[in-house]
C-alpha positions in Angstrom: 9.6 -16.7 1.0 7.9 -16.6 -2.3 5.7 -13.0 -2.4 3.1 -12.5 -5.6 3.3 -8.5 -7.2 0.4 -7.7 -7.9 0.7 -4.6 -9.8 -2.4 -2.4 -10.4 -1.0 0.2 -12.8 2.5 1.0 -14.4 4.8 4.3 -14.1 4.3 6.6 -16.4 6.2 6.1 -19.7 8.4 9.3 -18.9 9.2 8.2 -15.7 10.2 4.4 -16.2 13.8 5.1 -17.5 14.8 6.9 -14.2 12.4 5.0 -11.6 11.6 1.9 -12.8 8.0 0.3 -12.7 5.9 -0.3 -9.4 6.8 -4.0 -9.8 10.9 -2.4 -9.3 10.5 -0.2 -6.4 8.6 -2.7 -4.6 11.4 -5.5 -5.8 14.1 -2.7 -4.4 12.7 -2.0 -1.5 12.1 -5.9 -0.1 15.1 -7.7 -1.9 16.9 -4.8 0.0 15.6 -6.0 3.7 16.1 -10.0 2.6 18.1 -10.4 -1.2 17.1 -14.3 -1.1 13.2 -13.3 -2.1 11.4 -14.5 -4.7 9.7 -12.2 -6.5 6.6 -12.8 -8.7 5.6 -9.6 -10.3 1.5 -10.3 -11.8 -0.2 -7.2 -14.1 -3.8 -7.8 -12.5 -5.3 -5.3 -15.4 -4.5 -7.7 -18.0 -5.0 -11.1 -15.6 -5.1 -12.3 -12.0 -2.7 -15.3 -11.2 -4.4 -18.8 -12.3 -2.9 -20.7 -9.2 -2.3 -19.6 -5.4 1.4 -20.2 -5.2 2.6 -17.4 -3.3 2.9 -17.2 0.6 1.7 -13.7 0.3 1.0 -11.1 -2.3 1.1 -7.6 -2.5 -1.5 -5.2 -4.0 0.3 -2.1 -5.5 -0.9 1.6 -5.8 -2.7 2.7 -8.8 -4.4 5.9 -10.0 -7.7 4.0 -10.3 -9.9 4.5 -7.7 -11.2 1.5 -5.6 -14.9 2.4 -6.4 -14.4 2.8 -9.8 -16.6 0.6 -12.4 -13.4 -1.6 -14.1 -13.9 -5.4 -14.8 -10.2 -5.8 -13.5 -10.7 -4.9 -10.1 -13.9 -7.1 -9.8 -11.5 -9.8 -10.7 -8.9 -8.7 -8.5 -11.3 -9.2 -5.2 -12.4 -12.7 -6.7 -9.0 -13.5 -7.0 -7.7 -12.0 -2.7 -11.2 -14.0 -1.8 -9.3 -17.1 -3.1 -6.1 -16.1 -1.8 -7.3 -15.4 2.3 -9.8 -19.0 2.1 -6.3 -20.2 1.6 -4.9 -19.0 4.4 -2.6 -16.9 3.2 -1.4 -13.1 3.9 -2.1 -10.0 1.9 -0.5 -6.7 2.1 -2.5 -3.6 0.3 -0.3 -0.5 -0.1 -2.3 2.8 -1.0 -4.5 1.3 -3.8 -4.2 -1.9 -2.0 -5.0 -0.5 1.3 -8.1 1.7 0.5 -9.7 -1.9 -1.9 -9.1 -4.0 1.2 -11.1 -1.6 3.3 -13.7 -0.9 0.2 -14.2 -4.6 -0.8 -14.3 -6.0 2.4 -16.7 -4.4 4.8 -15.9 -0.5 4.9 -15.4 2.0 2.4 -13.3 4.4 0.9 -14.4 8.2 -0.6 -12.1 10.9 -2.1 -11.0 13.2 1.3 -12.2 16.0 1.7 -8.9 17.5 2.5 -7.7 17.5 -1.0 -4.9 15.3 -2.5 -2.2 13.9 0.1 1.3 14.5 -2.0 4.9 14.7 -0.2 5.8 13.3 3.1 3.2 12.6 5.7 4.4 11.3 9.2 1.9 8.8 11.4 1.9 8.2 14.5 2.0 4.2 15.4 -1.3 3.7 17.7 -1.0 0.2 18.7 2.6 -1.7 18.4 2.1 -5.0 17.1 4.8 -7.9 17.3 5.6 -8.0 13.6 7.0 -4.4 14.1 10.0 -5.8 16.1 11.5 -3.5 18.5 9.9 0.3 18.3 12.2 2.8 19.2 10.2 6.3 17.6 6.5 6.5 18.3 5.9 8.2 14.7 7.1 7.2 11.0 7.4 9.0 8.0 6.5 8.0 4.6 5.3 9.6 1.1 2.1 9.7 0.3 -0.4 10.4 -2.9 -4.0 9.7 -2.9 -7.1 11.3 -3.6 -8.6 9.2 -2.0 -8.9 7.5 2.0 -10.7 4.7 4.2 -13.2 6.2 5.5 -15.4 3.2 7.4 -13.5 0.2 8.2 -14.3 -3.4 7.9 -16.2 -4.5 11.2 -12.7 -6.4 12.7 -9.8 -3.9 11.5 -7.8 -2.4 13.6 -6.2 1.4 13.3 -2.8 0.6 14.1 -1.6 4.1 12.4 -2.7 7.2 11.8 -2.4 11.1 11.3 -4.6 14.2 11.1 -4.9 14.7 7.7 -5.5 10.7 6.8 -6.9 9.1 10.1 -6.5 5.3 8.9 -2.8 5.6 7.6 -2.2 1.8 8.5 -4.8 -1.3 9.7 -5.1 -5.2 9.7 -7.5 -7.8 9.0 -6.7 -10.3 11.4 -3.5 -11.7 11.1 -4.0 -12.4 7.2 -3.9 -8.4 6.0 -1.7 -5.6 6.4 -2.5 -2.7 4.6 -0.6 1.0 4.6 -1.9 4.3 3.0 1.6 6.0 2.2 4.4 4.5 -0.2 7.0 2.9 1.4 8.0 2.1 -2.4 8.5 5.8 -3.5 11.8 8.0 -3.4 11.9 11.6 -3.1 12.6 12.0 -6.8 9.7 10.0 -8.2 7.4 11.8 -6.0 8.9 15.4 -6.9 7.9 13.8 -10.4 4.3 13.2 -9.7 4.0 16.6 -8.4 5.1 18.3 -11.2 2.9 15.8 -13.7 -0.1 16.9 -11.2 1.0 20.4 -10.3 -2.6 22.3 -11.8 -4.4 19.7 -10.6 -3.3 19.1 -6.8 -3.2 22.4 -6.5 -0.9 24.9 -5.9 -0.8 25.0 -2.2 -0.7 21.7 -1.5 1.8 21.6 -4.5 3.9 23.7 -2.8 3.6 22.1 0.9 4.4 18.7 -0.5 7.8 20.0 -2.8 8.9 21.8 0.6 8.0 18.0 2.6 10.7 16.4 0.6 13.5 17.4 3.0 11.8 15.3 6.0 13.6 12.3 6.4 11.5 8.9 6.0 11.4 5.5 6.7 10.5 2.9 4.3 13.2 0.2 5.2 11.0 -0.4 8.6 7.9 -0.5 6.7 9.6 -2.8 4.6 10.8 -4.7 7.8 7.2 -4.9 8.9 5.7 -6.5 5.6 8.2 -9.2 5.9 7.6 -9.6 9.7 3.9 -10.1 9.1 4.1 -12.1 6.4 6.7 -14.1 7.9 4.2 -14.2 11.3 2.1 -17.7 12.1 -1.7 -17.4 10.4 -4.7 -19.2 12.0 -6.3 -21.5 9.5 -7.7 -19.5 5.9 -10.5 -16.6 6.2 -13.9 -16.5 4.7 -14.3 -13.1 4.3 -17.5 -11.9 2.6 
């Protein structure tokens, strides 16, 4: 299973030593699941792939917004256009999951909650068959955005969700899964963003997502899932407008 990176941002310089890039944690977090992956890690601010040779690529998180006015994301839906005609499967994770909802039929606005830091548990709405054998009807996973879905394409489906972030997780068909929270990020990296944002988060919510931390999560059956679903039979490729 050959799955494209497409990263949409890069770790902060002061972080990278300890944590790696976002290209890394993703690579940890799948090889971990299935070490016979190949990887193919693409920096879509500085160019999209030239060729579709992927079975399935992988939007990363990014402190952009969706509905921001950047040349690079303009490219970036050009480019997942291409890939779904092709028939092949896309999986949007925070970034990737709000410009899958923004770009193709719904929308995404900064919540009017606040910022989402720490951990943030979901319940799972509808089980699907890519999710293999449920056993907890709720998962845990952390979580920072500004920013959430909030109209969805016409033919999504909610297939996760909480109070504080009602589309947590949703589908496109069988071609796109896409997950608000970070199944990519460890406890440390996130303490780490909340102290880089502490003035500006707040310090309530500060506070509320430091004291999350100790909730366990589970990002090796999110993991599990993207595999699964990638791994899953596709009708023949989309035309999404």
């Amino acid at each position: 299973m050959r799955i494209g990176i497409l990263q949409t941002d890069h770790v902060r310089e002061q972080f990278v030593a300890e944590h790696g890039d976002y290209g890394d944690m993703f690579a940890q977090l799948l090889k971990a699941q299935d070490p016979e992956l190949d990887l193919v890690i693409y920096d879509v601010q500085e160019a999209c792939p030239a060729e579709i040779t992927c079975d399935a690529y992988l939007i990363t998180g990014s402190k952009d917004s969706v509905y921001d006015d950047l040349p690079w994301i303009d490219e970036l839906v050009v480019f997942l256009r291409r890939v779904l005609a092709a028939g092949k499967k896309v999986i949007g994770i925070c970034f990737g999951h709000q410009l899958m909802a923004h770009f193709f039929g719904g929308r995404v606005a900064p919540a009017s909650q606040g910022w989402a830091v720490g951990v943030h548990t979901s319940h799972i709405d509808k089980v699907k068959p890519w999710m293999g054998a449920v056993t907890e009807p709720e998962i845990s996973l952390l979580s920072s955005h500004k920013d959430q879905v909030v109209e969805l394409p016409a033919d999504a489906e909610v297939f996760m969700s909480n109070d504080f972030c009602p589309v947590a997780g949703f589908t496109l068909g069988d071609q796109v899964l896409n997950v608000q929270g970070h199944p990519e990020f460890v406890a440390a990296y996130s303490s780490d963003l909340m102290d880089m944002r502490a003035e500006l988060i707040g310090d309530a919510v500060y506070q509320a997502g430091k004291q999350s931390l100790s909730i366990p999560t589970q990002p090796d059956v999110v993991a599990r899932w993207i595999l699964n679903f990638i791994a899953s039979p596709a009708v023949s490729g989309s035309q999404r407008e």
